[in-house]
C-alpha positions as CSV (number, residue, x, y, z in Angstrom):
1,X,-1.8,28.8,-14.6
2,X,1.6,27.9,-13.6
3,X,0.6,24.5,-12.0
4,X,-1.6,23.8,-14.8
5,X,1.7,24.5,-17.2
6,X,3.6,21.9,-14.4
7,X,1.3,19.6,-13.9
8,X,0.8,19.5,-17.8
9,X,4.5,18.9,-18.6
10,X,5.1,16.4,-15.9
11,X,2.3,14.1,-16.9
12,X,3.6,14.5,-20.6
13,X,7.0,13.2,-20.0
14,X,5.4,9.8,-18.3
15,X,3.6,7.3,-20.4
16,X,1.5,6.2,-17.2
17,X,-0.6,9.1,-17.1
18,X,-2.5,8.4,-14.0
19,X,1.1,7.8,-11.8
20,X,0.9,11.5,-10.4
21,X,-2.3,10.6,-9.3
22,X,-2.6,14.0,-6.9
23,X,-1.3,16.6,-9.7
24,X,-3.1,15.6,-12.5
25,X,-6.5,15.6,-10.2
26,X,-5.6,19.2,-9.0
27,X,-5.2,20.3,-12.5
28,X,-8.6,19.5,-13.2
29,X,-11.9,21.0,-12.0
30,X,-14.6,18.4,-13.2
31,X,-14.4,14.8,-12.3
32,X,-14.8,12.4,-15.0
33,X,-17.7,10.8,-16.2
34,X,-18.3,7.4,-14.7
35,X,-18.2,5.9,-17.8
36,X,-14.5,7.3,-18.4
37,X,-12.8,5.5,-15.8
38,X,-10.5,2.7,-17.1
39,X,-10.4,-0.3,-16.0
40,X,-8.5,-1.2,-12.9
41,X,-5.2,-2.8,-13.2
42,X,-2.3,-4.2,-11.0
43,X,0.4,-1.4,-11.2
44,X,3.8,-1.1,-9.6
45,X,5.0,1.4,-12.0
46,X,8.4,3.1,-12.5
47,X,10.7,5.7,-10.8
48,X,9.3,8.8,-10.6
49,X,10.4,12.3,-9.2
50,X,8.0,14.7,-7.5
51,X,9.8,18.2,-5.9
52,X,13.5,16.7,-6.2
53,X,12.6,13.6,-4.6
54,X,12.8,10.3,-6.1
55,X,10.4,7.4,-5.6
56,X,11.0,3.3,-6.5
57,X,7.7,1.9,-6.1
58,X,7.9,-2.2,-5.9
59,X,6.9,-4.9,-4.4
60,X,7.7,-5.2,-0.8
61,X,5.6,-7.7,1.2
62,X,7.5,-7.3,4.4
63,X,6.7,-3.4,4.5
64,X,6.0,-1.8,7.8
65,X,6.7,1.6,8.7
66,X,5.5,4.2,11.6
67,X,4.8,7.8,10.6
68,X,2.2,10.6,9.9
69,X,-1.3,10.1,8.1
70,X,-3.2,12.9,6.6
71,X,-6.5,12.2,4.1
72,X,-8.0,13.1,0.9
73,X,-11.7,13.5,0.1
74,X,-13.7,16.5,-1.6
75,X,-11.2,17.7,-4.2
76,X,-10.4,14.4,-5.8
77,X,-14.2,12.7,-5.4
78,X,-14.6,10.9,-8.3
79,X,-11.5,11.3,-10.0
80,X,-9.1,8.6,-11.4
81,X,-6.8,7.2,-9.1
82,X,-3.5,6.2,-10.3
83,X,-4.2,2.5,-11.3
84,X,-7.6,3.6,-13.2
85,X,-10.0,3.3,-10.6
86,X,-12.6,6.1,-9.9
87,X,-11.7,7.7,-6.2
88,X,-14.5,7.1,-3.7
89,X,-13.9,9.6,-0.3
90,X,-16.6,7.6,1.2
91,X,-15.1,4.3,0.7
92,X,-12.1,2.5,2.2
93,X,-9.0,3.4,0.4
94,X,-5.6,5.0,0.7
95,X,-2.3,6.5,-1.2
96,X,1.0,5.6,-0.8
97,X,4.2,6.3,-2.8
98,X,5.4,3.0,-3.5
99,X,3.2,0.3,-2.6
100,X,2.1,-1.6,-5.7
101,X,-1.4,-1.0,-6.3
102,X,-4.1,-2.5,-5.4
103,X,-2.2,-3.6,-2.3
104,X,-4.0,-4.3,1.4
105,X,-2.5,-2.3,3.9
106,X,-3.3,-2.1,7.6
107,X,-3.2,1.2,9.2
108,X,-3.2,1.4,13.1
109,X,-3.7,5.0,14.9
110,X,-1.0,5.0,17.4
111,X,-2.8,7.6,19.0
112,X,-6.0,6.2,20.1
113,X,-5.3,2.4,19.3
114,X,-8.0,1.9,16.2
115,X,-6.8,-0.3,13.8
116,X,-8.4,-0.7,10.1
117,X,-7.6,-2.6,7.0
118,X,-7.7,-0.6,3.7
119,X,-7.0,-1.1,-0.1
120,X,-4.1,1.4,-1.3
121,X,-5.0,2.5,-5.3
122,X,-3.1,5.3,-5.4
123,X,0.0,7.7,-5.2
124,X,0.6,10.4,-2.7
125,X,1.0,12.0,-0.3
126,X,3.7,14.3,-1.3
127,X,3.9,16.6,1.6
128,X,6.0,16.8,4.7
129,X,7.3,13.2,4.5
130,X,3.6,11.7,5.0
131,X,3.8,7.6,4.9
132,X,0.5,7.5,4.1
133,X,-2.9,9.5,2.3
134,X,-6.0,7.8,3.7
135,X,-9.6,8.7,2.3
136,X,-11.8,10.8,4.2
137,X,-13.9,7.7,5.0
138,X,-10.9,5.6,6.6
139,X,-9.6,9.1,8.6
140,X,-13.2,9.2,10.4
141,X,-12.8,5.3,11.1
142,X,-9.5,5.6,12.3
143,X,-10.7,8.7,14.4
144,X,-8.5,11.5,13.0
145,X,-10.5,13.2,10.6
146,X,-11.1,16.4,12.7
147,X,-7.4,17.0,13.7
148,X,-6.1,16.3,9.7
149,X,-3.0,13.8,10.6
150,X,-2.0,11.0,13.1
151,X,0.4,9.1,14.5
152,X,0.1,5.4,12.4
153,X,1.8,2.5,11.4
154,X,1.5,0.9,8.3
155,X,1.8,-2.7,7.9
156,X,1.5,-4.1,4.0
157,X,-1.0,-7.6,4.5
158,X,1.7,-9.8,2.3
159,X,-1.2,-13.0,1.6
160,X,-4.1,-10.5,1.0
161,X,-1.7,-8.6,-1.3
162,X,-0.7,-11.3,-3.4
163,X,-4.1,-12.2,-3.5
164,X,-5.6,-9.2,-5.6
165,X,-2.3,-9.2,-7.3
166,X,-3.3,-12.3,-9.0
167,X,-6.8,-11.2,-9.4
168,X,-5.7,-8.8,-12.1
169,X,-4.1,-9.0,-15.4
170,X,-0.4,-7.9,-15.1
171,X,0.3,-5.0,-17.0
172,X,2.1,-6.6,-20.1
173,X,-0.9,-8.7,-21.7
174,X,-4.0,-10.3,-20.5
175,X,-4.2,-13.3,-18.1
176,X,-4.4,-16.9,-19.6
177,X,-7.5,-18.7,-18.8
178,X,-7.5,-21.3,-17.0
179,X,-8.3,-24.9,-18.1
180,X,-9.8,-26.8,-15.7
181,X,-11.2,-30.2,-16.3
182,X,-14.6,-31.3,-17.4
183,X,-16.7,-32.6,-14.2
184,X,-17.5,-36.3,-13.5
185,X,-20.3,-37.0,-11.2
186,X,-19.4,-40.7,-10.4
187,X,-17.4,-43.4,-11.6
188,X,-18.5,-47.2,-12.1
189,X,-16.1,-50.5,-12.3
190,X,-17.2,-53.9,-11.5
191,X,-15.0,-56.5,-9.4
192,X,-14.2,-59.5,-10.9
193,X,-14.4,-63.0,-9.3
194,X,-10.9,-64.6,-8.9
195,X,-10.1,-66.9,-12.1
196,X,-12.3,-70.4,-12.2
197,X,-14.9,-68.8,-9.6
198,X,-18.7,-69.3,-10.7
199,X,-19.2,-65.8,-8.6
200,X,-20.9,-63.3,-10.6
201,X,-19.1,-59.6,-11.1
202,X,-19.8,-57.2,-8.5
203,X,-20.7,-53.6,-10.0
204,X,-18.8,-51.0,-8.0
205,X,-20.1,-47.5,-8.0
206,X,-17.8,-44.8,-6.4
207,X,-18.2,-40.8,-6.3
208,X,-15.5,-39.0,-7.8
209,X,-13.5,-37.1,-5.2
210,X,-13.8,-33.3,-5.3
211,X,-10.9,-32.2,-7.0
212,X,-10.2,-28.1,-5.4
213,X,-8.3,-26.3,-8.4
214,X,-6.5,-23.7,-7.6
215,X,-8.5,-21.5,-9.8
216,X,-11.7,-22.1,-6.8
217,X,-9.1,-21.5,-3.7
218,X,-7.8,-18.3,-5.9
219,X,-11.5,-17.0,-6.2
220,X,-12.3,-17.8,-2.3
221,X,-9.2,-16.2,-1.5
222,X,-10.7,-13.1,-3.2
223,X,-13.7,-13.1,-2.4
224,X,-12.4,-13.1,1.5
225,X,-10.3,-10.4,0.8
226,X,-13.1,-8.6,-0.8
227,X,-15.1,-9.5,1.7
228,X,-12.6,-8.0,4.5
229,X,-11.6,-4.6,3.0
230,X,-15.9,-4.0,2.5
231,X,-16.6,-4.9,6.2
232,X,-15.1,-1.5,7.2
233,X,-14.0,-3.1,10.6
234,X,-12.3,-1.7,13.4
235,X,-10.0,-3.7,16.1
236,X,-8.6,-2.0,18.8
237,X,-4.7,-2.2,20.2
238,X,-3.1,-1.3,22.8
239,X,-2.3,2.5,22.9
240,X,1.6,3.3,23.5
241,X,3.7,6.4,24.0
242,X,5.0,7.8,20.9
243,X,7.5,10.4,19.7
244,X,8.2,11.9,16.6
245,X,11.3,12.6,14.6
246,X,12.9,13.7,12.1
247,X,15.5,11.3,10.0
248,X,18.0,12.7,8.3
249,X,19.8,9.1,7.0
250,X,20.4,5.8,7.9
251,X,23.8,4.4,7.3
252,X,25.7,0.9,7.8
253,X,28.6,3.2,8.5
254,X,29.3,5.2,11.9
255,X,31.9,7.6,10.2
256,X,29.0,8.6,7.6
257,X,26.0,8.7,10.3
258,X,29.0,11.1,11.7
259,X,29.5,13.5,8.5
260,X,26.0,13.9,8.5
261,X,25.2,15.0,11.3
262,X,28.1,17.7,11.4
263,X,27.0,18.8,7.8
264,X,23.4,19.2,9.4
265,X,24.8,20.8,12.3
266,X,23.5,24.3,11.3
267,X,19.7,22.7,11.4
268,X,19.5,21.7,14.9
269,X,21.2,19.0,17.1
270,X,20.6,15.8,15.6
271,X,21.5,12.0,17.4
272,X,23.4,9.3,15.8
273,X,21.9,6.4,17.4
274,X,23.2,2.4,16.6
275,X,20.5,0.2,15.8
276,X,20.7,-3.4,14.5
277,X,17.7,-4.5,11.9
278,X,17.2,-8.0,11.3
279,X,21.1,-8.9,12.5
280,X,22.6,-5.9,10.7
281,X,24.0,-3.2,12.5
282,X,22.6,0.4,11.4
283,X,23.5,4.2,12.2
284,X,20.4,6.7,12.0
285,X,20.8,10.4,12.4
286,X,17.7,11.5,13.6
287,X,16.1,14.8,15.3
288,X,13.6,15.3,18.1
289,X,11.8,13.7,19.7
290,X,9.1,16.7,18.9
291,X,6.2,17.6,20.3
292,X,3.8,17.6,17.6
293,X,4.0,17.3,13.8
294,X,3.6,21.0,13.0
295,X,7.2,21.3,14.5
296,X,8.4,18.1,12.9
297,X,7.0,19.7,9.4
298,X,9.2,22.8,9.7
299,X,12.1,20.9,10.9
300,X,12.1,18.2,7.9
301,X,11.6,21.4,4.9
302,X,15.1,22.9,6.7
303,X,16.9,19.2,6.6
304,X,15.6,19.1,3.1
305,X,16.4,22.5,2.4
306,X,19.8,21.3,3.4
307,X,20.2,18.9,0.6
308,X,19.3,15.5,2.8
309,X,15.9,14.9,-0.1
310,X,15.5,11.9,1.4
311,X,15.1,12.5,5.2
312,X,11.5,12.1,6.4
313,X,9.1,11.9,9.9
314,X,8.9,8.7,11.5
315,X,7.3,7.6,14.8
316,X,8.9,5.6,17.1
């Protein structure tokens, strides 16, 4: 009763009632009807707070990030997802926190090298700093679903992205048709003879060059897409030693990477080690490596627990 009295007053403070995907689908014990799905959109959505933890979604087309998988699958089966779409566990799909939605994703085991593309539509997880909720049907592709989590990196597909980003309406009003022009099958002009010539005129008849709008390379573009997230296909990579941590912060500043690691001091022994990102010189307090993501998931709740909401489990 209690989560039902949670769940009921979280959802009735947001006007996007599907953005806590995951609570309002626990809260209820029938799936809809299949008729009472609305209709997909394209959804970024706003800040939102789940367990003291703030999350920005937005649009980030140079996202990639290494962490834990889990999956999803009986207990939401056709429910809504959080942009409006009905959740299939036997189809290709995943959660994540602040991707926008529908965004394509591809999702590499770093623990047996299978790779897979999938369509994120909705939020989650919210549980021991996952980076990503993959449906039951992707977690058997990938080759995890017996163990529950694994090892992955997340890479956002920018072009394939943008791509079903355009294919549906924004969220403020409906998308302006497009006017393309009427079709001409030929065209016919006649040369003339030069002036004072007895020549007759010469009809000329040329085809009128195919003209690709960008309304026909924005529906192929789709329809590839489409075409790519449906063929359920699996690459292999190259399988790497991992390990797995715990980070506390990140911080352009040693003297702060510093503080927090003496204010953290009473969790364990954490590492300030100096990184540099794209030219830019960053500090990252980190624990571990661990051994295995049970112990990684007891040593994140005591950072939180410390007040560091923020920290989560990476792989590196």
């Amino acid at each position: 009763m209690a989560v039902l009295v949670l769940s009921a007053a979280m959802l009735s403070g947001c006007a996007e009632m599907n953005l806590f995907g995951h609570y309002a689908k626990r809260a209820t014990s029938e799936p809809p009807p299949a008729n009472a799905s609305a209709a997909a959109t394209y959804k970024i959505g706003k800040p939102y707070q789940i367990k003291g933890v703030w999350y920005y979604p937005q649009e980030d087309f140079d996202y990639d990030e290494t962490g834990i998988a889990s999956w999803y699958g009986p207990d939401f089966h056709g429910k809504l997802t959080a942009n409006g779409e009905v959740f299939d566990q036997n189809a290709v799909s995943a959660a994540h926190k602040t991707l926008p939605m529908p965004s394509v994703v591809r999702v590499t085991n770093l623990e047996n090298g299978r790779s897979l593309v999938v369509r994120v539509n909705d939020r989650g997880p919210f549980a021991h700093g996952r980076v990503i909720d993959m449906s039951r049907r992707s977690a058997q592709l990938l080759g995890f679903e017996g163990q529950g989590t694994a090892r992955v990196r997340v890479e956002i597909m920018a072009e394939e992205s943008r791509v079903l980003a355009g294919k549906l309406a924004p969220s403020g009003g409906p998308q302006e048709p497009a006017i393309v022009a009427a079709p001409r099958g030929s065209v016919t002009a006649e040369s003339l003879p030069p002036p004072g010539s007895s020549e007759p005129s010469r009809p000329i008849v040329a085809s009128a060059a195919k003209v690709d709008t960008s309304a026909q390379r924005s529906a192929a573009a789709v329809e590839a897409t489409e075409r790519k997230l449906a063929s359920q296909e699996v690459s292999s990579v190259p399988v790497h030693s991992t390990g797995i941590y715990v980070q506390a912060g990140s911080f352009s500043r040693h003297d702060n990477a510093l503080r927090l690691s003496a204010r953290l001091s009473a969790v364990g022994r954490p590492n300030v080690e100096q990184v540099s990102v794209k030219g830019k010189t960053w500090y990252r307090v980190r624990f571990g490596p661990m051994t295995n993501v049970d112990e990684a998931d007891r040593l994140l709740e005591s950072v939180i627990a410390a007040g560091q909401q923020d920290a989560r489990v990476i792989v590196d």
